[in-house]
Structure formats: C-alpha cells, structure tokens
FIDODO-686498 format. One line per field, with one value per atom (N, C-alpha, C): residue number from 1; residue in one letter; atom name; x, y, z. Coordinates in steps of 0.02 Angstrom, whole numbers, padded with zeros to 5 digits. Layout:
n = c(NUM|...)
res = c(A|...)
atom = c(CA|...)
xx = c(X|...)
yy = c(Y|...)
zz = c(Z|...)
//
This chain:
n = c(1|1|1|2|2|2|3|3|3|4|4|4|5|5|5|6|6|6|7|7|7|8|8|8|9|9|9|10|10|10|11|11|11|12|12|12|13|13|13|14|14|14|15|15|15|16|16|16|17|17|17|18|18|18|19|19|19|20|20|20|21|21|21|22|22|22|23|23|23|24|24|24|25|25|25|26|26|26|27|27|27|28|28|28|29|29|29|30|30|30|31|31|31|32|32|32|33|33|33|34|34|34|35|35|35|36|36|36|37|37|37|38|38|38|39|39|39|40|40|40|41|41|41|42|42|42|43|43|43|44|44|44|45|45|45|46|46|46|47|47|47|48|48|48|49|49|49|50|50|50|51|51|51|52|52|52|53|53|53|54|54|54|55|55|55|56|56|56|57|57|57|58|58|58|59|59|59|60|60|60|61|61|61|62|62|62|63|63|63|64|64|64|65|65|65|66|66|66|67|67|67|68|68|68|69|69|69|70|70|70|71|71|71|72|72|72|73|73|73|74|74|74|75|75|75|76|76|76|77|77|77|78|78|78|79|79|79|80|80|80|81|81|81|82|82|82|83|83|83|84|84|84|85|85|85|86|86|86|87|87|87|88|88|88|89|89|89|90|90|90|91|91|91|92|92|92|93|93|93|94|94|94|95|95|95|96|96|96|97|97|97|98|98|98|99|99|99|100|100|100|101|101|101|102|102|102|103|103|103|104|104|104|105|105|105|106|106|106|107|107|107|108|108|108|109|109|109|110|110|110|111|111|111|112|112|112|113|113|113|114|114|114|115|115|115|116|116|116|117|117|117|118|118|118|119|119|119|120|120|120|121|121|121|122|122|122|123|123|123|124|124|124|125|125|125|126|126|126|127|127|127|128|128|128|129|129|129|130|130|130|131|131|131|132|132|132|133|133|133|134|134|134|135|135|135|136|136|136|137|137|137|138|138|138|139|139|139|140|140|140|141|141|141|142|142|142|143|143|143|144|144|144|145|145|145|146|146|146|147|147|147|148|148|148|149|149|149|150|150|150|151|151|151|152|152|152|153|153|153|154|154|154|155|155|155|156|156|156|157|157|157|158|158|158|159|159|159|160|160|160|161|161|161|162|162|162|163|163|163|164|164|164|165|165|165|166|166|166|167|167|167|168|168|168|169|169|169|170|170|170|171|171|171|172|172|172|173|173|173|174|174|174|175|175|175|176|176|176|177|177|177|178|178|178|179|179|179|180|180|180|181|181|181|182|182|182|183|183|183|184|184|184|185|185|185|186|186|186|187|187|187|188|188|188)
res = c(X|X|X|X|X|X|X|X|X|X|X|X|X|X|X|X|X|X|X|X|X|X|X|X|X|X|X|X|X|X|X|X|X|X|X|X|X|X|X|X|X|X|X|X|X|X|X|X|X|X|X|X|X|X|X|X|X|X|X|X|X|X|X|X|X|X|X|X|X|X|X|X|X|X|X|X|X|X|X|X|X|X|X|X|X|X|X|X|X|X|X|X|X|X|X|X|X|X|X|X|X|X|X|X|X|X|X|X|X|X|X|X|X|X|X|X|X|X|X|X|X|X|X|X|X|X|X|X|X|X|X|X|X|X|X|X|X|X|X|X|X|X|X|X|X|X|X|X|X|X|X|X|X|X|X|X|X|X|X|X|X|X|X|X|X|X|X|X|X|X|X|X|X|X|X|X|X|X|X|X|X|X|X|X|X|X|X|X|X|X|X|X|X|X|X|X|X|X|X|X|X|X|X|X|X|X|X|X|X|X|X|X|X|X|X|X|X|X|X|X|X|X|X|X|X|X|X|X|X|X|X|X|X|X|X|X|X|X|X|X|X|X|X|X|X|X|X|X|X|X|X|X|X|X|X|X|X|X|X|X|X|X|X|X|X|X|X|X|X|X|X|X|X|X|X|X|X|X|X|X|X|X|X|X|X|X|X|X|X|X|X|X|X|X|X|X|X|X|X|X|X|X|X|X|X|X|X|X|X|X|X|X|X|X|X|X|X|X|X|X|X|X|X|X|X|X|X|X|X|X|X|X|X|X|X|X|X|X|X|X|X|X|X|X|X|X|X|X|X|X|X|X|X|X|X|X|X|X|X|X|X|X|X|X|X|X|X|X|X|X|X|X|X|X|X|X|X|X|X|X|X|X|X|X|X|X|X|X|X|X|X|X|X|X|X|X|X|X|X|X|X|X|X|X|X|X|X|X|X|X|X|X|X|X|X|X|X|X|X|X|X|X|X|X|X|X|X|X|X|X|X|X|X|X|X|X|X|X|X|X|X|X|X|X|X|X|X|X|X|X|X|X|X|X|X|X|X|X|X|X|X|X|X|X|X|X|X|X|X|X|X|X|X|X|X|X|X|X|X|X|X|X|X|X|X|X|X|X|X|X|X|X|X|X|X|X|X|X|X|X|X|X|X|X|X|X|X|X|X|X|X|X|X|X|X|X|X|X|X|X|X|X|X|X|X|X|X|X|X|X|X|X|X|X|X|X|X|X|X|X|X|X|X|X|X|X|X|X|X|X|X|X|X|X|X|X|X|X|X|X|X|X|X|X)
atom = c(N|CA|C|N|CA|C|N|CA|C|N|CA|C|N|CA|C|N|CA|C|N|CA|C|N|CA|C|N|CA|C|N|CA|C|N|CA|C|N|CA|C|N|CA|C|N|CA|C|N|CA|C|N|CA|C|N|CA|C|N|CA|C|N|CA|C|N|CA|C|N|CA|C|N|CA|C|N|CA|C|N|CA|C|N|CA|C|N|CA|C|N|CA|C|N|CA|C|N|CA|C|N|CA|C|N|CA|C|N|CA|C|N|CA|C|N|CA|C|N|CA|C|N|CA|C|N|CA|C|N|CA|C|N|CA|C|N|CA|C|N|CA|C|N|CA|C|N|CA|C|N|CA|C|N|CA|C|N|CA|C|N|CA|C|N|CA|C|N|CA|C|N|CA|C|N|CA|C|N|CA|C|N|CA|C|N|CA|C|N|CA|C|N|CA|C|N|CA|C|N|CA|C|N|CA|C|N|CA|C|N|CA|C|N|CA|C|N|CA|C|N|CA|C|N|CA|C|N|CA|C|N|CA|C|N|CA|C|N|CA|C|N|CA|C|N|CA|C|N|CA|C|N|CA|C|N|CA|C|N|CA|C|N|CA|C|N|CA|C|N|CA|C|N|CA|C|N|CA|C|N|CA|C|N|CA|C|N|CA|C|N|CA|C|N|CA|C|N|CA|C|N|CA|C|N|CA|C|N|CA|C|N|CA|C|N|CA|C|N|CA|C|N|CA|C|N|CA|C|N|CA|C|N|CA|C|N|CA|C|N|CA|C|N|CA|C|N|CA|C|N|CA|C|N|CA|C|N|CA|C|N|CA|C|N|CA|C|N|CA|C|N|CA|C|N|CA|C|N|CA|C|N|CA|C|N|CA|C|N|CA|C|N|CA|C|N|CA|C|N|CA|C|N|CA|C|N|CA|C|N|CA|C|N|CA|C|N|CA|C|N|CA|C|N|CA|C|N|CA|C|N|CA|C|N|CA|C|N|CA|C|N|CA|C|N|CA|C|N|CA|C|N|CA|C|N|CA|C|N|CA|C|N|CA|C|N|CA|C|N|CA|C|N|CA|C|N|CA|C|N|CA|C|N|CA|C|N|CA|C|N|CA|C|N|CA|C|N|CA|C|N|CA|C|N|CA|C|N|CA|C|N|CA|C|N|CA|C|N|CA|C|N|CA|C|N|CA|C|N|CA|C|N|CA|C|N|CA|C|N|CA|C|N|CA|C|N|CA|C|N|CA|C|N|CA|C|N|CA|C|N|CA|C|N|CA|C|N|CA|C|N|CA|C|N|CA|C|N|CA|C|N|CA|C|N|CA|C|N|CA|C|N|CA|C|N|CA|C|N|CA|C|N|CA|C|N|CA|C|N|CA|C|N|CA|C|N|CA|C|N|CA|C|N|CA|C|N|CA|C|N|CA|C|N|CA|C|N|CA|C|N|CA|C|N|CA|C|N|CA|C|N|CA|C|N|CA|C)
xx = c(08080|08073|08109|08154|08192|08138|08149|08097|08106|08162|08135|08090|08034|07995|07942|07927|07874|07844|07766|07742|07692|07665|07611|07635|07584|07610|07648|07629|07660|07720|07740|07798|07852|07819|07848|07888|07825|07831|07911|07932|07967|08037|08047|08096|08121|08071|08085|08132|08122|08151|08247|08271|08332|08330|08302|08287|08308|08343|08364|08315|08265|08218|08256|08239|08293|08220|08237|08178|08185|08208|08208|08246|08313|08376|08399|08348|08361|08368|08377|08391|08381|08332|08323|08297|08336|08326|08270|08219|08153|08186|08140|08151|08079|08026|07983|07899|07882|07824|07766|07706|07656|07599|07595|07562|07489|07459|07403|07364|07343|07303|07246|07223|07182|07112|07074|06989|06985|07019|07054|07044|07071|07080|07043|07002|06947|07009|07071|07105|07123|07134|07150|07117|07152|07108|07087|07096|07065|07007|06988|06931|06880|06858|06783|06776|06833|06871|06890|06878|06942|06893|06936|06909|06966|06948|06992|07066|07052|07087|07169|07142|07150|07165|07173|07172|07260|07280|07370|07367|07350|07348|07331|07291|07257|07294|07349|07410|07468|07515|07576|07611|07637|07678|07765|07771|07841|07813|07768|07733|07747|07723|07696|07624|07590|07530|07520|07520|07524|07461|07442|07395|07372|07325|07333|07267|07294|07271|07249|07194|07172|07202|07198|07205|07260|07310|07358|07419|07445|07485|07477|07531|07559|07574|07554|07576|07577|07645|07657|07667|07640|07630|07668|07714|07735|07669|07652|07625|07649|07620|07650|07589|07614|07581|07572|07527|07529|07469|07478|07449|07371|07327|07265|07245|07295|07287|07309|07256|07295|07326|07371|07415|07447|07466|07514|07555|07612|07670|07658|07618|07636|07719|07750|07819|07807|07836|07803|07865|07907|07976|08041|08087|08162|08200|08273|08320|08340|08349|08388|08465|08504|08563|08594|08569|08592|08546|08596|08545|08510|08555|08503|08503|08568|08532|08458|08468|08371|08347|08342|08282|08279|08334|08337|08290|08299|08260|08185|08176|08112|08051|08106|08068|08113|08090|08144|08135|08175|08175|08153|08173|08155|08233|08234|08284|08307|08362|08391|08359|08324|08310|08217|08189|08127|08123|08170|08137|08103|08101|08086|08025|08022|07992|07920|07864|07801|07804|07745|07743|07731|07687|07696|07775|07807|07861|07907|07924|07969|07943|07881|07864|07907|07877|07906|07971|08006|08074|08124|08060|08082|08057|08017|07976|07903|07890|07838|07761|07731|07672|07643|07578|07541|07536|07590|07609|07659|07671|07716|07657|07616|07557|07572|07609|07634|07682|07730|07792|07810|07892|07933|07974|07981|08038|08108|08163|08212|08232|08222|08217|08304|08331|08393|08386|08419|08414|08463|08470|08506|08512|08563|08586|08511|08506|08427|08466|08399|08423|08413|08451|08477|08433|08363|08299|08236|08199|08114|08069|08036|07984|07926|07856|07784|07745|07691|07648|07597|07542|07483|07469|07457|07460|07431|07463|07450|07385|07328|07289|07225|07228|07146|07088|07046|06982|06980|06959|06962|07004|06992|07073|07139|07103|07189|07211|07194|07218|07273|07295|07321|07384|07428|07505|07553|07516|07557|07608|07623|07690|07752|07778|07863|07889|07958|08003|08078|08123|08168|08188|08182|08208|08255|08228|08258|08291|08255|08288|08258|08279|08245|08233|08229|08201|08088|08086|08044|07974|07907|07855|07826|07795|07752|07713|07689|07614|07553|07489|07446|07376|07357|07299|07227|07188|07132|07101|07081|07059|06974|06932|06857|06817|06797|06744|06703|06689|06636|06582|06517|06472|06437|06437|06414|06367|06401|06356|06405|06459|06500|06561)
yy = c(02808|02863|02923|02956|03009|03076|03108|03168|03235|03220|03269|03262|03208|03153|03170|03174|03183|03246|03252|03311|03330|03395|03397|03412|03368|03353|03425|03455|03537|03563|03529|03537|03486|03421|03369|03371|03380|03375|03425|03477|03478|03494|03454|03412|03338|03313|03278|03280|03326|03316|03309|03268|03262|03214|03180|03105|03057|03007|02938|02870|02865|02789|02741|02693|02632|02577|02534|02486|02427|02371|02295|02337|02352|02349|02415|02454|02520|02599|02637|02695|02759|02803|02855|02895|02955|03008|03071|03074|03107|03182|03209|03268|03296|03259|03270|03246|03275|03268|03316|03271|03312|03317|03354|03350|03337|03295|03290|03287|03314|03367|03314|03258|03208|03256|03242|03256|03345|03376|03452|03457|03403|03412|03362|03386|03380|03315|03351|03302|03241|03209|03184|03100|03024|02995|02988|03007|03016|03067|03109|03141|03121|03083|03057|02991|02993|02970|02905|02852|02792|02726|02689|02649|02575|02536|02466|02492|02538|02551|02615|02668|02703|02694|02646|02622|02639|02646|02647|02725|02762|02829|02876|02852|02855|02807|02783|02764|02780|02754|02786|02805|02860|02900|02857|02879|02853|02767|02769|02725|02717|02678|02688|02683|02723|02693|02705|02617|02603|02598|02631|02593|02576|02574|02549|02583|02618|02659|02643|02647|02658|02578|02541|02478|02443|02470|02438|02492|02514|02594|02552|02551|02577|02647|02675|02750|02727|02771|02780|02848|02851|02913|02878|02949|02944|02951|02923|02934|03002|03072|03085|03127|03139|03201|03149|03159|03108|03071|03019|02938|02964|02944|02936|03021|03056|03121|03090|03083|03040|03085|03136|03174|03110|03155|03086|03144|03117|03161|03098|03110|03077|03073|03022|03008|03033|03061|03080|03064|03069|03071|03069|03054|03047|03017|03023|02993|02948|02872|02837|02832|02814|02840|02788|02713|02659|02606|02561|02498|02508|02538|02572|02519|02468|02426|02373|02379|02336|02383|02446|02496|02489|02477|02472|02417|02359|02303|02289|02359|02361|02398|02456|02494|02500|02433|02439|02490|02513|02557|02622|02631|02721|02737|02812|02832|02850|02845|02857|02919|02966|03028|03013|02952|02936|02884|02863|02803|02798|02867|02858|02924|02962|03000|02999|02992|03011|02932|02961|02916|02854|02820|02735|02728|02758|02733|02710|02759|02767|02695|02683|02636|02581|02551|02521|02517|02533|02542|02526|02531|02504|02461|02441|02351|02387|02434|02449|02423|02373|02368|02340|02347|02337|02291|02251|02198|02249|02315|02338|02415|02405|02450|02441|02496|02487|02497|02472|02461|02535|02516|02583|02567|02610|02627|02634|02630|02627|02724|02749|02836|02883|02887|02930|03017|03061|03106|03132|03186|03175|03256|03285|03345|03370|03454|03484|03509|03531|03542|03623|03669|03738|03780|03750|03776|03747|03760|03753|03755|03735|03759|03714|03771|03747|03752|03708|03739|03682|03687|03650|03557|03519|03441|03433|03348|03338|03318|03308|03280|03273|03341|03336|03350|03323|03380|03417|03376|03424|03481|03522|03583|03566|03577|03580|03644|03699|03749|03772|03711|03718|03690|03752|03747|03696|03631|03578|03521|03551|03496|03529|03508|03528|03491|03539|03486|03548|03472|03548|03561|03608|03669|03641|03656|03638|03569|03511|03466|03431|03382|03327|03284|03242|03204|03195|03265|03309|03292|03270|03236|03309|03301|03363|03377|03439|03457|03427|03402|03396|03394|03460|03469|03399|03414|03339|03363|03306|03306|03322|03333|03356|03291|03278|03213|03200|03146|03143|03127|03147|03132|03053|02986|02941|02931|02879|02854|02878|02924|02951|02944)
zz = c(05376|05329|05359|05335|05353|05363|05418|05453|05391|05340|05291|05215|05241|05206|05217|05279|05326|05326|05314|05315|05284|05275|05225|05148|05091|05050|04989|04990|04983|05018|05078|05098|05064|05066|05044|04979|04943|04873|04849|04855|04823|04852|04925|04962|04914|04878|04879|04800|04763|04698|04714|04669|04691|04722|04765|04819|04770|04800|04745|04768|04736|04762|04723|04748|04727|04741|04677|04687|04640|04651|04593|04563|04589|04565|04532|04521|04487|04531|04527|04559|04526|04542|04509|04542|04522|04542|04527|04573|04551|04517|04456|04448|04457|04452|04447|04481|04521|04581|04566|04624|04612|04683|04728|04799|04786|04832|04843|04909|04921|04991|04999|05002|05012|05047|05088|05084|05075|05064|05043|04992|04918|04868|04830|04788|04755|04695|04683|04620|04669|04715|04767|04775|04752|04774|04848|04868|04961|04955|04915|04917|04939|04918|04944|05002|05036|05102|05077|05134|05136|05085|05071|05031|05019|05010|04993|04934|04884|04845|04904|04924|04952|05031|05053|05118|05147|05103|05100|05132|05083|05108|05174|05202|05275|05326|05312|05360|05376|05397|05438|05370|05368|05314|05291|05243|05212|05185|05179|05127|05069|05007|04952|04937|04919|04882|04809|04789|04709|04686|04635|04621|04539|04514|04436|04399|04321|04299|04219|04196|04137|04113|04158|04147|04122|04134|04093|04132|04187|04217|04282|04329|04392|04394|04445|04473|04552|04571|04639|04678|04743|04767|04858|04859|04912|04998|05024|05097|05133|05147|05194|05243|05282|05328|05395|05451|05494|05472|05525|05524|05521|05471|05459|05434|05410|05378|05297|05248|05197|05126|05145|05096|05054|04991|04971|04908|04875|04834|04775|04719|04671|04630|04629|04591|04532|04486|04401|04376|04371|04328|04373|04336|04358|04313|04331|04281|04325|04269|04289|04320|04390|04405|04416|04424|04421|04408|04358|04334|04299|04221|04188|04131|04121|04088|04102|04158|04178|04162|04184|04170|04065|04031|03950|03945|03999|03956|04003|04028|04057|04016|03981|03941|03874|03839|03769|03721|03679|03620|03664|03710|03753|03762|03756|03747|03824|03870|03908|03960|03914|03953|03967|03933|03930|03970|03988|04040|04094|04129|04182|04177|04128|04131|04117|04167|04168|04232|04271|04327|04318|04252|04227|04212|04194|04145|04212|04262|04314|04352|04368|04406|04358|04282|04250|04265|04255|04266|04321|04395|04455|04486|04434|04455|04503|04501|04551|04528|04559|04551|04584|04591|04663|04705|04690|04757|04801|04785|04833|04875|04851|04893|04964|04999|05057|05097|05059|05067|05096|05129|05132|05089|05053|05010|05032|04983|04994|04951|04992|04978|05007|04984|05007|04978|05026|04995|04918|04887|04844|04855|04810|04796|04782|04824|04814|04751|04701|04638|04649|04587|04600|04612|04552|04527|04532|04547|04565|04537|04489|04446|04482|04473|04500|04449|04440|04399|04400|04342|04380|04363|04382|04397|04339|04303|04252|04237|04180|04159|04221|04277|04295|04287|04306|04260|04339|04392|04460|04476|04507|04557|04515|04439|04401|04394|04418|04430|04472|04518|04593|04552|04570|04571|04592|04606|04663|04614|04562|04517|04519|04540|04555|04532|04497|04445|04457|04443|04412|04370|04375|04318|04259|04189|04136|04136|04179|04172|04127|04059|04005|04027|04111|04105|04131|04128|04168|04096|04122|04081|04050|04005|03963|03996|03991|04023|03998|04012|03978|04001|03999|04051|04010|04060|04049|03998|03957|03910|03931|03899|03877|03883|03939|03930|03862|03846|03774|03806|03776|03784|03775|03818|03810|03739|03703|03634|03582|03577|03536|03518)
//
C-alpha cells in the first residue's frame, strides 16, 4: 500500500479521491469517499469493538473491508491508520476509466456517469464481494482533483453531523445526499 494511503481516516479520505482502484478487470477512479474514525465514531462499524464481521478493520492497513448490506449490497471501505487502530475510508463513487464495457454488462441499462456511483454500484462494477474481505487492492494514485467538497456521510442515523464525505467538486459521477431515514415504530 503506498505511504500516501496510510493514516488516519480523515487524512486518508480525501487523498484518496482521484486514486484509480482496479478490480475483475475494471478501473475507476474514486470521486467520492467517506472517513470512518472506528471506536471514536459512533457511525463506525468498529464502534462497539471487534467482531467476526469487522475483524478486517482492526488489521494491517491498505486492506479491504467488504462487507454486505440490507441484504442484497457489497460496500467497500479502505483499511487505514495503524495495525489494530480500526479507521477505515468508505469507497462511495467513481467513474469508470477502463473496462467499461464489463462495468455495462455488470450494471445493465445504467448510464455511463451511474455506474459506479454510490458504493453498491462501484463494488458491482468491480466484481467486489466478500470473498475479497481483505485483500490489498490494486490502488494507484491519480491526478489530485482541483476542488474539495466536505460535507456530512450518507444515510446515518448516528454522528451524521460530522463533515467526513469528500468528493470532488462538481463532478456527475458523485452519489446524492441522503440523510437517514426516521425509524418506524415496530407493528407499522
């Protein structure tokens, strides 16, 4: 993992936009990340410490930890900070930069600027799923982008107040905001 990878995830995180991951043949370029501060951060799966699911995270950095969501979603989060400190940089978006016909017949009828955008779709797109919980990635740096935008992490009910999503600036392949929805009351 290249030493400008490495770190706490707020440093990380928006080093990394511009980075080209390459994965089952595809290549894309993040525009879009999100830091997570593990037993710090309440939005964090490392919050409530280590666990079989979470075990990735509390290891040597430049990892992946994949894991699977609302039953039917891969999401991947970069490893960083040091060994058994379990930070991690959720992936959220990027454009496809090579191999974008696999990424077409990964995610059919999506339009070019949607393929990769929101952290299921991108995994989709690069074959990521939890047989690769682990792994090092194939991560290069890429042109830092001109502009910076922060603002607050998608869909938590926890510390969604905290500024930690970095994207850049005016780019379309960059996911909607959508703060968490309102729990229902069981029976309804």
């Amino acid at each position: 993992m290249p030493a400008w990878a490495e770190g706490d995830p707020l440093e990380v995180a928006p080093r990394l936009l511009g980075a080209v991951l390459t994965h089952g043949g595809v290549s894309v370029r993040l525009t879009e990340v999100e830091a997570y501060a593990g037993p710090q951060d309440p939005g964090s799966h490392a919050f409530r410490g280590r666990t079989a699911r979470n075990a990735v995270m509390f290891g040597r950095p430049g990892r992946l930890y994949v894991y699977f969501v609302y039953g039917m979603h891969h999401c991947a989060n970069l490893v960083t900070g040091p060994d058994g400190d379990p930070g991690a940089v959720l992936l959220r978006a990027g454009e496809v930069v090579v191999g974008t016909d696999l990424a077409r017949e990964r995610r059919p009828g999506s339009t070019d600027r949607d393929l990769a955008r929101g952290p299921a779709r991108l995994c989709r797109v690069l074959g990521i799923d939890l047989t690769d919980n682990g792994i090092v990635p194939e991560l290069a740096a890429g042109k830092p982008p001109a502009q910076i935008s922060t603002g607050p992490r998608v869909g938590l009910r926890h510390a969604a107040d905290r500024p930690w999503r970095f994207w850049v600036s005016g780019d379309p392949t960059v996911s909607t905001y959508r703060p968490a929805a309102p729990r229902r009351p069981a029976g309804r």
